[in-house]
GULOZA-40038 format. One record per residue: residue number from 1; x, y, z of N, C-alpha, C in turn. Coordinates in steps of 0.1 Angstrom, whole numbers. Atoms other than C-alpha are relative to their C-alpha. Layout:
# residues N
   n   n.x   n.y   n.z  ca.x  ca.y  ca.z   c.x   c.y   c.z
 NUM     X     Y     Z     X     Y     Z     X     Y     Z
...
This chain:
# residues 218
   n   n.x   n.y   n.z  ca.x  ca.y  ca.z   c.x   c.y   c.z
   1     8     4   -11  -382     8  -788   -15     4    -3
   2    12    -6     4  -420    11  -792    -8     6     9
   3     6    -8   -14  -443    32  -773    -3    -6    14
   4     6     6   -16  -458     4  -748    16    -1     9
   5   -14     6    -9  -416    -2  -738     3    13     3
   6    -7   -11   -10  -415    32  -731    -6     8    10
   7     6    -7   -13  -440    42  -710     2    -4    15
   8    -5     4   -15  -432    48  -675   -15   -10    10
   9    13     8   -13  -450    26  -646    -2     8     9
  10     5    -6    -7  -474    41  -628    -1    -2    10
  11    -4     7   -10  -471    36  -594    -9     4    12
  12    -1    -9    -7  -486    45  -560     7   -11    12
  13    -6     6   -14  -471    41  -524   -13    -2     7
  14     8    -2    -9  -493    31  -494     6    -8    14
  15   -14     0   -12  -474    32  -460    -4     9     6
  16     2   -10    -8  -480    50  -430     9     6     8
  17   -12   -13    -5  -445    58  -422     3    11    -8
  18    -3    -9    13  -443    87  -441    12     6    -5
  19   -16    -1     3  -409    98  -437     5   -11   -11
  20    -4    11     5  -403    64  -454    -5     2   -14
  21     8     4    13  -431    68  -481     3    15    -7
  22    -1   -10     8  -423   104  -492    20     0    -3
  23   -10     3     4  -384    94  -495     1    -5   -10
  24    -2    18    12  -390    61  -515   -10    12   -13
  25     6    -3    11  -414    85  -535     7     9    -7
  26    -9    -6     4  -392   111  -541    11    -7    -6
  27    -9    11    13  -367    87  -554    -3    -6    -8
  28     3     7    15  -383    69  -574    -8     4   -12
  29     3   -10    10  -397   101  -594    13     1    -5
  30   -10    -5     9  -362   107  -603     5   -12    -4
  31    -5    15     9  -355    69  -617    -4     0   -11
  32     3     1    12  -361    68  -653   -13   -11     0
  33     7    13    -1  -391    47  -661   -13     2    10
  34    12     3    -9  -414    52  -630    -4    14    -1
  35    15   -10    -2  -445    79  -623    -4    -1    13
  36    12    -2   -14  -451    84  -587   -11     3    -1
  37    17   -11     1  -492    91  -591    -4     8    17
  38     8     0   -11  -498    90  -552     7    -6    12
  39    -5     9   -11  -485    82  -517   -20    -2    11
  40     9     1    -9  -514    69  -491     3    -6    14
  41   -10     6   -13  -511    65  -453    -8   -12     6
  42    13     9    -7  -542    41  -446    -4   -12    -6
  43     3    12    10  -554    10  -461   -13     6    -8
  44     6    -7     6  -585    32  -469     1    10    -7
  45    -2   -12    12  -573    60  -486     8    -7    -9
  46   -11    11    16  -548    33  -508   -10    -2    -6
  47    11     2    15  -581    22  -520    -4     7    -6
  48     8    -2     9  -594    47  -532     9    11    -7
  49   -10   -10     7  -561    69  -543    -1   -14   -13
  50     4    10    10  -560    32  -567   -12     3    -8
  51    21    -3     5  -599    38  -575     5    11   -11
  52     5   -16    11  -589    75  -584    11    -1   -12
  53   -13    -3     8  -553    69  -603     1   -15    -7
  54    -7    10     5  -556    33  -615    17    -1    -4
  55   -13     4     6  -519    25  -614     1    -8    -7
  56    -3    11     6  -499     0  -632     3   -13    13
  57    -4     4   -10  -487    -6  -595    -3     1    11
  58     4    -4   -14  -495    -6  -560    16    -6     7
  59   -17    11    -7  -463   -12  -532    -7     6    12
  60     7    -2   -14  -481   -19  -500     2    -8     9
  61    -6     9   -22  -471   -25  -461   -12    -3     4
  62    12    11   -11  -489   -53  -437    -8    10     4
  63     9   -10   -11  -499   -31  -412    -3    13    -1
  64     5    -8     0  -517    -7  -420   -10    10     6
  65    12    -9    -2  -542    23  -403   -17    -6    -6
  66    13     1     5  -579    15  -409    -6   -11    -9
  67     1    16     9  -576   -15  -434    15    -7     2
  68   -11     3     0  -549   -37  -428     2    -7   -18
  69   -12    -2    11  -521   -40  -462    -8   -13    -4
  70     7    14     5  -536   -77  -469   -12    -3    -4
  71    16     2    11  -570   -70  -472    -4    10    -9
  72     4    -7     8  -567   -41  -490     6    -7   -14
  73    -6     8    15  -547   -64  -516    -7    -7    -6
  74     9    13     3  -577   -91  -518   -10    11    -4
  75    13    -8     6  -604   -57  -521     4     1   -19
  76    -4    -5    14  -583   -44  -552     7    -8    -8
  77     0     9    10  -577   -76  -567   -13     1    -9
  78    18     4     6  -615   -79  -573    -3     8    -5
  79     4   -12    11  -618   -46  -584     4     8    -8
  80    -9    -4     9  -589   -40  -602    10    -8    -5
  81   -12    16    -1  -577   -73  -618    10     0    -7
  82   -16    -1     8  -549   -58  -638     5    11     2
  83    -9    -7    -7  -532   -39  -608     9    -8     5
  84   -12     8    -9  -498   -55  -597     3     2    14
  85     1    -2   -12  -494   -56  -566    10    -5     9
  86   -13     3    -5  -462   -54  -549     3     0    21
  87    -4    -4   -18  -457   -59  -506    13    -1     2
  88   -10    -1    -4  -431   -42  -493     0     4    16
  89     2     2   -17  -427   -48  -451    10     1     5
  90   -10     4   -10  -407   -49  -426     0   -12     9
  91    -1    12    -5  -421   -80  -413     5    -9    -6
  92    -3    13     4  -403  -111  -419     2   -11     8
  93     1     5    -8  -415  -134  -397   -13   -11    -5
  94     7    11     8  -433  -168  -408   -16     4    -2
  95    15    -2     6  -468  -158  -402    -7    12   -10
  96     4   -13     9  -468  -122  -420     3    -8   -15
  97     2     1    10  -450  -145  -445   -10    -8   -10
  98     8     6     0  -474  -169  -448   -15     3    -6
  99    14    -4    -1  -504  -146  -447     1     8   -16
 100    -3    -4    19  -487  -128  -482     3   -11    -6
 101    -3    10    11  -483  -163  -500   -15    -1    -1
 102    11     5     2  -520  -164  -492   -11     8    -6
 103     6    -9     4  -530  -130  -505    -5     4   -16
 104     4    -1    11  -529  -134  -539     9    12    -5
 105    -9   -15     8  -503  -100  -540    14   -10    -8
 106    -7     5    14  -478  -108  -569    17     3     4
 107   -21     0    -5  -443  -100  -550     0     8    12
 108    -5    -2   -15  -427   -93  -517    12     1    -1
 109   -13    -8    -1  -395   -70  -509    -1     3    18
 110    -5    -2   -18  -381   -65  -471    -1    16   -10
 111    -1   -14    -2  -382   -27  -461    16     5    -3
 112   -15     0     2  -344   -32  -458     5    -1   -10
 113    -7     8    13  -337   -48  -494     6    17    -9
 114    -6    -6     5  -311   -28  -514   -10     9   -11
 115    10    -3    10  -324    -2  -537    -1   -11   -14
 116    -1     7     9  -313   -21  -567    -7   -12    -2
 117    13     8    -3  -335   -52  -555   -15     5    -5
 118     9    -6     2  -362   -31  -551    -2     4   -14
 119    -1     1     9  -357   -20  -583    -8   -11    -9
 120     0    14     9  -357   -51  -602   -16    -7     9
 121    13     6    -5  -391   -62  -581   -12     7    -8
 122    14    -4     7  -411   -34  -592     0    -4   -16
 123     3    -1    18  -403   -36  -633    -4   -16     2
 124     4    19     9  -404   -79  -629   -19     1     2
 125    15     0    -6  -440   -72  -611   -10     6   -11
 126     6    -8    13  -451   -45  -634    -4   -10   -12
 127    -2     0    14  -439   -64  -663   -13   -15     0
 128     9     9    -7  -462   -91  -648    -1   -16     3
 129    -9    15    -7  -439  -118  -638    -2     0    15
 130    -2     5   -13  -439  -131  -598    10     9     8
 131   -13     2    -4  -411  -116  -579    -1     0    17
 132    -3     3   -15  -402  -128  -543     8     1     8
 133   -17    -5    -7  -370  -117  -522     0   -13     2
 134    -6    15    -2  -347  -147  -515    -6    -2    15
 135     3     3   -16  -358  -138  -472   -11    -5    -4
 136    11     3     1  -394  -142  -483     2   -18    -6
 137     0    15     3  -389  -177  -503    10    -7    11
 138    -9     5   -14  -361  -185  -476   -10    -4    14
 139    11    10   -13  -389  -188  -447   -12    -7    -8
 140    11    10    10  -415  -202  -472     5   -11     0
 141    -5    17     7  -393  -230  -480     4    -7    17
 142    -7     9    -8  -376  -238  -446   -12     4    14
 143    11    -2   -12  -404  -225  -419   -15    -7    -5
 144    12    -2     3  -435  -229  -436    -6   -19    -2
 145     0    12     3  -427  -265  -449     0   -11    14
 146    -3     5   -12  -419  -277  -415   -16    -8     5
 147    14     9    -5  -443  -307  -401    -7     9    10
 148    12    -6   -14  -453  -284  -369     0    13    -5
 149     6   -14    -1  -458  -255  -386   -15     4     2
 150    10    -5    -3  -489  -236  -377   -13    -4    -8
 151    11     1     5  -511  -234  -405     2   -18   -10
 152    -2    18     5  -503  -274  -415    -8    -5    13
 153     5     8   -12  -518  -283  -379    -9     8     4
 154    16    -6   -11  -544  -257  -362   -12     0   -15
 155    12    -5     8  -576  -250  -381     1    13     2
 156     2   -14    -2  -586  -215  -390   -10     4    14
 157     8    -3   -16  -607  -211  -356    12    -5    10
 158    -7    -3    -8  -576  -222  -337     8     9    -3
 159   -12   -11     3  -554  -202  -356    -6    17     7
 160     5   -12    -3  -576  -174  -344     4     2    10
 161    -4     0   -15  -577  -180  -308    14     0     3
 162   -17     0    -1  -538  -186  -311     1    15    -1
 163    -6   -12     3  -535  -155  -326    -2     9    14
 164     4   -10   -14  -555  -135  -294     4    -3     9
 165    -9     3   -12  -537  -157  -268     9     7     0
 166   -15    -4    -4  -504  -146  -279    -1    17     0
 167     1   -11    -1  -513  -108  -279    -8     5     9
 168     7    -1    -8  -527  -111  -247   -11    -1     6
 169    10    -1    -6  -558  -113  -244    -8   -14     8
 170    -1    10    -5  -579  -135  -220   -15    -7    -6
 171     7     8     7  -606  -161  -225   -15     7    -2
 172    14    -5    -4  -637  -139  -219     4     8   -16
 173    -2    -7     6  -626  -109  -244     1   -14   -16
 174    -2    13    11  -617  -144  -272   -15    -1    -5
 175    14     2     3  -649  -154  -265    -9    11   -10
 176     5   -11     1  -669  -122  -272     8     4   -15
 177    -9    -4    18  -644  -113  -307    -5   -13    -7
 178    -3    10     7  -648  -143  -316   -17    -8    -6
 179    16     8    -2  -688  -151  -310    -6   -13     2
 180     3    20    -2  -682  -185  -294    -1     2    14
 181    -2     3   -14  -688  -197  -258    11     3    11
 182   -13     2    -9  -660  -193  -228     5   -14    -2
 183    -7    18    -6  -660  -231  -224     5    -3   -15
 184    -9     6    11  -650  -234  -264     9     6     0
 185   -10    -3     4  -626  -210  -261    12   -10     5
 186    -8    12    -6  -610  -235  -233     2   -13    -5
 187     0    13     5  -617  -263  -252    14     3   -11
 188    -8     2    12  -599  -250  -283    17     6     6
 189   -13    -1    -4  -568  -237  -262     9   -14     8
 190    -5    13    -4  -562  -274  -249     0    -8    -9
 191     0    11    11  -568  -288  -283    13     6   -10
 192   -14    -7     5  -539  -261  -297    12    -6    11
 193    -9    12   -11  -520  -275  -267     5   -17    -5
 194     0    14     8  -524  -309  -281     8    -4    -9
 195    -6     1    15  -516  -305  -315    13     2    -1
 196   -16    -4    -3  -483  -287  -307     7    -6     4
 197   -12     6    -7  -471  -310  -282     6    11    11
 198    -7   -11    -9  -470  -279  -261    -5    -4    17
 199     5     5   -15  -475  -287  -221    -4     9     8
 200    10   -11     2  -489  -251  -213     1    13    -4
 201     0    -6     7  -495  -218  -219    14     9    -1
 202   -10    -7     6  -463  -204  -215     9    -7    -9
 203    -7     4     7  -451  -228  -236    -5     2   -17
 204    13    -4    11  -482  -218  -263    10    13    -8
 205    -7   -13     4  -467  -181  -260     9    -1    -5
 206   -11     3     4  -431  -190  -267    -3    -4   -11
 207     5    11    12  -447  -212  -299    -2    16    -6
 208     4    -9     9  -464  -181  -313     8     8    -1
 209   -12    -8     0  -435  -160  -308    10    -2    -9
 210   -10    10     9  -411  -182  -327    -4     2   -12
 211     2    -5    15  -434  -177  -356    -9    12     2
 212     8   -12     6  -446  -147  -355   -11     5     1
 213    16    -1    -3  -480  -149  -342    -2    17     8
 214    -1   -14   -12  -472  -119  -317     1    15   -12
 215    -3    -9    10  -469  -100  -350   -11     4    -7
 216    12    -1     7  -507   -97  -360    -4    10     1
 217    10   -13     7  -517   -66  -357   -15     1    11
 218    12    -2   -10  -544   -73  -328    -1     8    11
């Protein structure tokens, strides 16, 4: 075996369950092969524990404290373009998965997935192959594809306002986050109405719920 096949992967965690992230880290110091460098609980401290330890690897959750898991994936693409970058979530729900097919991170593992999965995700990722759990390609292929899915029909400015409907908020607060008029926010909640085929807003809610919209993080 030659030296590059034997060096371990350097790894860090970033997760703010920590019970969760000092387990997984502790285990996977005693696996042959891997290098815990770092656990982080924030989307801001992952960046810059990355910054200080360039891994071979990063393994980072959606929702994150202070930077959400998605955008810290798009910062440390750009500033670290040969970090792997593995999300591991507990969301599995069309729009979280959606929103990681669009991040540009290099594989996706459920929180639940066996260790031996897990496993086999970080070395294919490292090694700097794709790897995608079957649930993750499983809603990609059969949700995502679908004529009335979300992001095939709204624009990114409805998808917004969808997103704030279904996490309650009302048209004033939209407005104001959003830097548009009251009367567009009405406009564009009767044109998301439209598009769906939905007849009103509790039928909106129910819609974003189904996929996942209630899952954002707002």
């Amino acid at each position: 075996m030659n030296e590059s096949a034997s060096k371990p992967i350097r790894l860090v965690i970033v997760d703010d369950h920590e019970f969760l992230a000092e387990t997984l880290g502790a285990w996977l110091a005693r696996q042959p092969g891997f290098s815990v460098l770092g656990r982080a609980a924030d989307g801001e401290a992952g960046l810059k524990l990355c910054l200080d330890t360039k891994p071979d690897l990063a393994l980072v959750d959606i929702n994150l404290p202070k930077m959400d898991g998605l955008v810290l994936v798009k910062h440390l693409l750009s500033i670290l373009p040969d970090l792997r970058l593995l999300i591991m979530s507990g969301q599995v729900d069309p729009y979280n998965i959606w929103r990681v097919s669009q991040s540009g991170a290099h594989g996706y593992v459920e929180k639940a997935t066996k260790p031996q999965l897990l496993l086999e995700a970080i070395t294919t990722v490292a090694s700097g192959v794709n790897f995608f759990s079957p649930g993750f390609e499983n809603i990609k292929n059969h949700w995502l594809n679908q004529p009335e899915a979300f992001q095939k029909i709204l624009s990114k400015r409805e998808q917004e306002v969808l997103l704030r409907v279904v996490a309650g908020w009302n048209d004033e607060r939209i407005a104001q986050a959003l830097g548009i008029a009251l009367l567009t926010v009405e406009v564009h909640r009767k044109n998301i109405r439209g598009k769906l085929s939905l007849h009103n807003d509790r039928d909106l809610l129910a819609y974003g719920r189904a996929w996942g919209l209630d899952h954002s993080g707002l």
